[in-house]
NUFISE-293365 format. One record per residue (C-alpha): residue number from 1; residue in three letters; x, y, z. Coordinates in pm, 1 decimal, padded with zeros to 6 digits. Example, Ala and Ser with C-alpha at 12.3 -4.5 7.8 and 13.67 -1.06 7.14 Angstrom:
1, ALA, 01230.0, -00450.0, 00780.0
2, SER, 01367.0, -00106.0, 00714.0
This chain:
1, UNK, 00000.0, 00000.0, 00000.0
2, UNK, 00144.7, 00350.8, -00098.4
3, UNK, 00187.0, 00665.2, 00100.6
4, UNK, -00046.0, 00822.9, -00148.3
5, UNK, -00350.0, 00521.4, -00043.4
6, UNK, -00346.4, 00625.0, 00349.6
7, UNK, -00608.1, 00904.6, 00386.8
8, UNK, -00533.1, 01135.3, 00687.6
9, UNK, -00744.7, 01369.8, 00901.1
10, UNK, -00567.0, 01560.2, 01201.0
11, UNK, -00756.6, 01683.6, 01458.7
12, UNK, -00596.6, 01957.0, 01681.3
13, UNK, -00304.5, 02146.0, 01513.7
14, UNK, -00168.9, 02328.8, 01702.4
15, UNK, 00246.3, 02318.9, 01749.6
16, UNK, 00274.1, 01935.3, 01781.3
17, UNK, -00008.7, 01813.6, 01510.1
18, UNK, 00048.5, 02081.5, 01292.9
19, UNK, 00412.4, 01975.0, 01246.8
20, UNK, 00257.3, 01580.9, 01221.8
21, UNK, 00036.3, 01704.5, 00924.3
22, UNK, 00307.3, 01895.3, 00768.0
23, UNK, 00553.3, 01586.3, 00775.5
24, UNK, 00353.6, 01328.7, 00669.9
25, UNK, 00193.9, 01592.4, 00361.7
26, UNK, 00605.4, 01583.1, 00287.9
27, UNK, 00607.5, 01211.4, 00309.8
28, UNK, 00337.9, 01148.4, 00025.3
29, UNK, 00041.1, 01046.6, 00267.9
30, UNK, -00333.8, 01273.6, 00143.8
31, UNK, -00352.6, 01458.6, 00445.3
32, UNK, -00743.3, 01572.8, 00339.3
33, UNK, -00857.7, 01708.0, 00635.7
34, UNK, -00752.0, 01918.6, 00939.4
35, UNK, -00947.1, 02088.2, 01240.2
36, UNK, -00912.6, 02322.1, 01542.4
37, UNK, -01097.6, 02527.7, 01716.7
38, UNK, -00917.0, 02745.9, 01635.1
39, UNK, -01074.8, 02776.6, 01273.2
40, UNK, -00875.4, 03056.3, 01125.1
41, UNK, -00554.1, 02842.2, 01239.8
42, UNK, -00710.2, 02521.2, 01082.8
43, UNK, -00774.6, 02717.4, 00729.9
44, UNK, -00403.2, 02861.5, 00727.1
45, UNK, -00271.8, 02511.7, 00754.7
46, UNK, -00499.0, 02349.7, 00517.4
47, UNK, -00428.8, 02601.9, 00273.7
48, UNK, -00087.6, 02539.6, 00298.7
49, UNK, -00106.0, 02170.1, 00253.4
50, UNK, -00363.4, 02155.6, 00006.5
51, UNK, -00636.9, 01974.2, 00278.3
52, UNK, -01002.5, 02064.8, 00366.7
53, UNK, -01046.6, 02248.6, 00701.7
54, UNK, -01338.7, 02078.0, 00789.8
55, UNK, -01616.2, 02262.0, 01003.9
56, UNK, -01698.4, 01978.6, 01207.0
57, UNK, -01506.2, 01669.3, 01373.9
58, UNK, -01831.2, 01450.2, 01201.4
59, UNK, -01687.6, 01630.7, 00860.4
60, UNK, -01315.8, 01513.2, 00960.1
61, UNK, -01443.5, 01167.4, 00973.9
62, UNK, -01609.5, 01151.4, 00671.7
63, UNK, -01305.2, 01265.1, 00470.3
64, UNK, -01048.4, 01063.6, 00609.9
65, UNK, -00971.4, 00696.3, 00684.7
66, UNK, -00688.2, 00753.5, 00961.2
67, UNK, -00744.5, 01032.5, 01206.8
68, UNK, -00503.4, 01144.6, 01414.0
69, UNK, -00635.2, 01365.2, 01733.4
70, UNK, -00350.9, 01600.1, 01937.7
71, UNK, -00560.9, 01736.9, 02151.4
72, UNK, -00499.8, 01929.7, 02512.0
73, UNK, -00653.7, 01735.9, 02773.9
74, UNK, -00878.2, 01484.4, 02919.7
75, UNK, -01155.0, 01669.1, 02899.9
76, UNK, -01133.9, 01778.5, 02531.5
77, UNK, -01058.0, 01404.6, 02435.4
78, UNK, -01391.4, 01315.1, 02561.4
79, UNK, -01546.7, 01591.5, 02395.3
80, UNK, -01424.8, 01478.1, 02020.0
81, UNK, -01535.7, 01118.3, 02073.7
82, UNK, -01883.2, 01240.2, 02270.6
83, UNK, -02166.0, 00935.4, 02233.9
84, UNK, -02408.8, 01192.6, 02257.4
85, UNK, -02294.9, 01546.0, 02143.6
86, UNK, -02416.1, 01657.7, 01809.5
87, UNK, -02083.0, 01675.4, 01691.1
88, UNK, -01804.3, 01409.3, 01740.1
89, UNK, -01549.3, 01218.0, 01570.5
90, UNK, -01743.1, 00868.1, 01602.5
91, UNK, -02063.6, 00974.5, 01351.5
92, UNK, -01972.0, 00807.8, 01060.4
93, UNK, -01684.0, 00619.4, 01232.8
94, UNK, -01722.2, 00250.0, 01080.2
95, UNK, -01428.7, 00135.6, 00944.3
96, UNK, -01226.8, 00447.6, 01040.1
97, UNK, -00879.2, 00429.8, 01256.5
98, UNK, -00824.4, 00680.0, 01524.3
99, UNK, -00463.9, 00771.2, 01659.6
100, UNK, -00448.4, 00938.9, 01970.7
101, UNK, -00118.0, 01157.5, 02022.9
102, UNK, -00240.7, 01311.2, 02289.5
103, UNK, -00101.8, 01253.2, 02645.5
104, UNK, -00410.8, 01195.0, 02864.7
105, UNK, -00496.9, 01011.1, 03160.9
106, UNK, -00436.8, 00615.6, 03083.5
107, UNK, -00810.4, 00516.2, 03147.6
108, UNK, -00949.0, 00789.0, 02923.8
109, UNK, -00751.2, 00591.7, 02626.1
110, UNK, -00956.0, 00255.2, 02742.2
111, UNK, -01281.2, 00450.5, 02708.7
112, UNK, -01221.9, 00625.0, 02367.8
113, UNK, -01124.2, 00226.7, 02267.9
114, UNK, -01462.5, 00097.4, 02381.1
115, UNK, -01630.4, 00345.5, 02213.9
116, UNK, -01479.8, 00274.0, 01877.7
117, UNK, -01507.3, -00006.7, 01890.5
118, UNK, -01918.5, 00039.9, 01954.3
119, UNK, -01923.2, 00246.8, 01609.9
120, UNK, -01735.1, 00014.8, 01442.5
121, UNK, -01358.4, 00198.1, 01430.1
122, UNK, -01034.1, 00129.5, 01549.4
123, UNK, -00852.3, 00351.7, 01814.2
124, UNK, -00460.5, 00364.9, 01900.0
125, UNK, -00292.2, 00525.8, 02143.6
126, UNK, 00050.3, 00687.7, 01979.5
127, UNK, 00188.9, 00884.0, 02286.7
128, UNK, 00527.6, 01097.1, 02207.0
129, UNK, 00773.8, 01128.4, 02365.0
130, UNK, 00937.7, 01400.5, 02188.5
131, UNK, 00930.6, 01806.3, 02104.7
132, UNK, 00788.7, 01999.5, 01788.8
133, UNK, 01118.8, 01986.7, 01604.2
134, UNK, 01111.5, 01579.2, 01628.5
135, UNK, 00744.3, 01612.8, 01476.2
136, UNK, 00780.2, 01808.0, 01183.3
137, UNK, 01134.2, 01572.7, 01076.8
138, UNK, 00933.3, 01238.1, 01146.0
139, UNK, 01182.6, 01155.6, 01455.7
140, UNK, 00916.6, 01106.5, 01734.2
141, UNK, 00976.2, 00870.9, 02025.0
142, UNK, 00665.0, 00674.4, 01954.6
143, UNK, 00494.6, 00438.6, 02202.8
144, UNK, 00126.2, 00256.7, 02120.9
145, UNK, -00112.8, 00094.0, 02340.0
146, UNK, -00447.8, -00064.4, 02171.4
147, UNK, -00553.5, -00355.5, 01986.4
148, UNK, -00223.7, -00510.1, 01809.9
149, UNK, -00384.0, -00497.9, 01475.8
150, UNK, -00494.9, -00159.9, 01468.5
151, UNK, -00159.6, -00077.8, 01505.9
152, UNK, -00004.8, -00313.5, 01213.6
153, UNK, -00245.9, -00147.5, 01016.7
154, UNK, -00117.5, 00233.9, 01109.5
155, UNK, 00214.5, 00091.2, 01099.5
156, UNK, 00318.3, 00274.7, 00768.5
157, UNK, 00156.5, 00644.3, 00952.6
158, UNK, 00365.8, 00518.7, 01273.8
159, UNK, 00665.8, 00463.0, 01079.7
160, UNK, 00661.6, 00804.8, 00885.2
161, UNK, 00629.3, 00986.6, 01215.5
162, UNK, 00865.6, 00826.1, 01448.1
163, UNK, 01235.8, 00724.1, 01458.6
164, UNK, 01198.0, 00472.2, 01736.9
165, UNK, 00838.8, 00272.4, 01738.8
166, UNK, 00714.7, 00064.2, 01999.5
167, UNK, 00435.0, -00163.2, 02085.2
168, UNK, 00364.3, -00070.1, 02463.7
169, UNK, 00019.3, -00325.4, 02485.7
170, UNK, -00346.2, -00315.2, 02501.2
171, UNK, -00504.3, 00031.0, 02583.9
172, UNK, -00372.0, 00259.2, 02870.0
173, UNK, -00016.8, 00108.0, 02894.5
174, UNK, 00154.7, 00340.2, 02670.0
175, UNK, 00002.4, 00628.0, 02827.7
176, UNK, 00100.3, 00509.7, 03156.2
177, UNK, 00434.9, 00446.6, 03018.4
178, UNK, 00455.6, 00819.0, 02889.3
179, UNK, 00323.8, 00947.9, 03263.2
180, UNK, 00552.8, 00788.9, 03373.6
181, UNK, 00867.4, 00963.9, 03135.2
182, UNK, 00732.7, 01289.4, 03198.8
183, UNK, 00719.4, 01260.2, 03568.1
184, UNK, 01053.9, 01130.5, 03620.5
185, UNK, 01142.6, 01402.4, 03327.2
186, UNK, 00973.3, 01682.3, 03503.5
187, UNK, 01172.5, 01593.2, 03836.0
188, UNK, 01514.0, 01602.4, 03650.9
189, UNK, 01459.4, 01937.9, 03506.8
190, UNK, 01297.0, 02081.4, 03841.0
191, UNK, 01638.7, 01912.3, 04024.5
192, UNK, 01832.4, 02055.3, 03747.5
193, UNK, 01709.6, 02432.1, 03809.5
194, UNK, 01763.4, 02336.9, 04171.4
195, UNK, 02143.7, 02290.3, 04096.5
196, UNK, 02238.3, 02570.6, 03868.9
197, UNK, 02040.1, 02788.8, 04057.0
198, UNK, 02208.4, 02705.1, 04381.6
199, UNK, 02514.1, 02729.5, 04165.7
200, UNK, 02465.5, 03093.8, 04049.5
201, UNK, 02367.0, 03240.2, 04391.5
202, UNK, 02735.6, 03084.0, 04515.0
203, UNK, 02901.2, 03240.6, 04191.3
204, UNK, 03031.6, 02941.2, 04065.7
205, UNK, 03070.1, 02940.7, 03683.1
206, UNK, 02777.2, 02740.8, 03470.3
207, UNK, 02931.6, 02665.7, 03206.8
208, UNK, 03222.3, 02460.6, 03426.8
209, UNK, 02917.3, 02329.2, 03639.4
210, UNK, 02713.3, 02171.8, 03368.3
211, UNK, 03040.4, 02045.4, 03215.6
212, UNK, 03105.3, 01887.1, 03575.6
213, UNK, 02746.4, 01767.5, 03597.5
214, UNK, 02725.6, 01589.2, 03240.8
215, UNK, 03040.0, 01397.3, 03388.4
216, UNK, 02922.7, 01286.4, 03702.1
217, UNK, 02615.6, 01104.9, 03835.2
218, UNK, 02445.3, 01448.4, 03820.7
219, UNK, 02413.8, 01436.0, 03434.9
220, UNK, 02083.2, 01363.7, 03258.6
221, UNK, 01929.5, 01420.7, 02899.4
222, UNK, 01763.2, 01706.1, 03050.8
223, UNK, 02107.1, 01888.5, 03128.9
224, UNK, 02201.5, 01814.2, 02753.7
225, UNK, 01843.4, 01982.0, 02681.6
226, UNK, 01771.6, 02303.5, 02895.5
227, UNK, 02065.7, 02357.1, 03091.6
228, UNK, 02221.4, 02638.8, 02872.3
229, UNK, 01848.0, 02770.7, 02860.4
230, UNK, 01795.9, 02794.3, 03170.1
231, UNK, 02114.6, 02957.5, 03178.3
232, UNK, 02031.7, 03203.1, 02962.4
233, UNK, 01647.9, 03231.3, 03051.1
234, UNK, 01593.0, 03110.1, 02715.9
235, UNK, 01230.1, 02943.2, 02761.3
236, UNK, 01103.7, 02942.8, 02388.4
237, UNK, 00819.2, 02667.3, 02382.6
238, UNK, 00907.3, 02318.0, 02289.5
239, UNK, 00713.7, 02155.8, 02640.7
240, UNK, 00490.1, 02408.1, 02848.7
241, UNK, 00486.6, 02458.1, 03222.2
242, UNK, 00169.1, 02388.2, 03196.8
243, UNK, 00192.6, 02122.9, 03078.8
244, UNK, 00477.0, 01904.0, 03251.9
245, UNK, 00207.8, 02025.9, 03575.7
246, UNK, -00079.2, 01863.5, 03401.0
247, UNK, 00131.1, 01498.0, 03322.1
248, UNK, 00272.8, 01494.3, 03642.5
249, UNK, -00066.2, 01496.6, 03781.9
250, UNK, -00181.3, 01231.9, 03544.3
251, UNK, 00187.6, 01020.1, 03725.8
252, UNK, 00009.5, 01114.5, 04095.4
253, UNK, -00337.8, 01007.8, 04016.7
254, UNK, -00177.6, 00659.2, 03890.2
255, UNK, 00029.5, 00637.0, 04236.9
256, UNK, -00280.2, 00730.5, 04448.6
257, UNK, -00452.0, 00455.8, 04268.4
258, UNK, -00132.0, 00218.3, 04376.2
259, UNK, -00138.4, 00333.1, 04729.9
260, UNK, 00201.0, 00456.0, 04640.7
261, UNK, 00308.2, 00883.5, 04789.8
262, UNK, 00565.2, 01020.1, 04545.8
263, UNK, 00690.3, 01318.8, 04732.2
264, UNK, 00982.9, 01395.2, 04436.8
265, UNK, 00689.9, 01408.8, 04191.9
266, UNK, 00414.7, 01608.2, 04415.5
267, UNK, 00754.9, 01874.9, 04458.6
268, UNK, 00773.8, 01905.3, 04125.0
269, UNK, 00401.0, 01972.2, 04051.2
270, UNK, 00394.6, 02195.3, 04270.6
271, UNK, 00689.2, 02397.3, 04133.3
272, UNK, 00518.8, 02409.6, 03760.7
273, UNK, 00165.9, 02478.5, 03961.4
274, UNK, 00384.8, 02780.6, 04057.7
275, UNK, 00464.5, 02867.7, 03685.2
276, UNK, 00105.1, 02815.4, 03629.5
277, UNK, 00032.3, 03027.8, 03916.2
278, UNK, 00236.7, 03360.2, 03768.5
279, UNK, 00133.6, 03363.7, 03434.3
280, UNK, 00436.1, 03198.5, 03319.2
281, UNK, 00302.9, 02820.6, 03261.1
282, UNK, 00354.7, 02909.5, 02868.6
283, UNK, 00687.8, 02901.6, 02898.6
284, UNK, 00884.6, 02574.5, 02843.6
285, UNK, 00931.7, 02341.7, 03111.4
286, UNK, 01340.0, 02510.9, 03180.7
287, UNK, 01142.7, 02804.4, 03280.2
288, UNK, 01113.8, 02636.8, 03631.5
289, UNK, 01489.7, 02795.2, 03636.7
290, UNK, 01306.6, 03164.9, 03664.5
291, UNK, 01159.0, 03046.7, 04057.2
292, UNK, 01534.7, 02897.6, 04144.4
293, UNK, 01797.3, 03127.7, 04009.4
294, UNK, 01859.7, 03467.5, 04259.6
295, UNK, 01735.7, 03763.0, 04155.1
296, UNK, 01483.5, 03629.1, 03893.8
297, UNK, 01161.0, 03545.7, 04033.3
């Protein structure tokens, strides 16, 4: 089957499934439909690619075979697969193969399955774990939970957008996977503004500290990845505040449903609740740096 056979609606486009839509259009795949609700954004990109910007998730559905949804949040995930809203991605869904980028709460993945399944589609979990950059190149980390033929069938999509693809298992286990790289993610860059901000108010020299760091226990991918930012209070947005806050709550729900406490992780929600908390929760996740380093918050 060719590129140019796979028929591909994206829901949600902002930063992340934007860049998805723009790679695969690159990568010979009919990307014929996109939608936001932000409709204005939604035209501009189908414009560009040569796709419909359909009015309606229903009208998404109807054009495409393989949707792919990047959407913000629990809550809007339920709202584009509603069993009872007027408008939602399952009218018209027989036959039809969702892909769910998203990172959402692990049970809400299960649901969305069950209901596809009850109108006769196909859903897939595809959490990333990767930034805008590795979406518009087709380099995303790419981990799948669902039904295992669902996702031989997206395999070529999967392929196109990822550099490393794996098969987590059945529904909810890749996003629990993913929770669970974001927390521990989240606490390395909170630790990491911890230590070069502790590091500036002493006067010690960051660029000798990092270089200490990445040779020592203390080094991480996350020193490779924000440390000059935070540095620098360079917090251009490749992973919001906001959002590292929102996954690490999705990693504490899961451990209150374990009987497990996680004090590292409820820190570190707390710091980006912070971020949240002064209007900064736009910035990327380094901006944590701004409530460490003297002198900035």
């Amino acid at each position: 089957m060719a590129n140019s056979d796979f028929k591909i609606g994206v829901v949600g486009v902002g930063r992340m499934g934007s860049n998805i839509a723009r790679h695969l259009n690159d990568e010979g795949f009919q990307v014929v439909a996109v939608y936001d609700t932000d409709s204005d954004h939604a035209q501009a990109l189908a414009d560009e690619l040569g796709a419909e910007a359909a009015d309606t998730l229903a009208g998404v559905t109807k054009l495409a075979d393989y949707i792919i949804t990047v959407v913000t949040d629990d809550a809007a995930m339920r709202q584009i697969f509603s069993d009872t809203a007027g408008d939602s991605l399952l009218k018209g869904a027989e036959g039809k193969l969702f892909i769910n980028c998203a990172t959402i709460s692990p049970q809400v993945h299960v649901d969305v399955e069950k209901l596809a399944e009850k109108h006769g589609a196909q859903s897939l979990e595809g959490c990333m774990a990767s930034s805008i950059t590795q979406a518009r190149e087709g380099t995303l980390y790419l981990m799948c939970g669902g039904n295992e033929a669902a996702f031989n069938q997206a395999k070529p999509i999967l392929d196109s957008m990822s550099i490393s693809l794996r098969y987590i298992g059945e529904a909810g286990q890749a996003a629990q996977v993913k929770a669970l790289v974001n927390m521990v993610m989240n606490i390395n860059t909170a630790g990491l503004a911890e230590g070069l901000g502790l590091g500036a108010a002493l006067g010690l020299n960051l660029a000798m500290l990092q270089e200490v760091f990445a040779q020592t226990g203390a080094n991480s991918r996350v020193l490779e990845t924000d440390g000059e930012d935070m540095e620098n209070r360079d917090h251009e947005c490749y992973f919001s505040s906001a959002h590292a806050s929102k996954d690490s709550g999705i990693a504490l729900d899961l451990a209150e449903s374990s009987g497990l406490n996680l004090p590292l992780a409820k820190a570190t929600k707390a710091q980006y609740d912070r971020m949240i908390e002064l209007g900064k929760g736009e910035l990327d996740k380094s901006g944590v740096a701004e409530l460490t380093f003297p002198g900035r918050s």
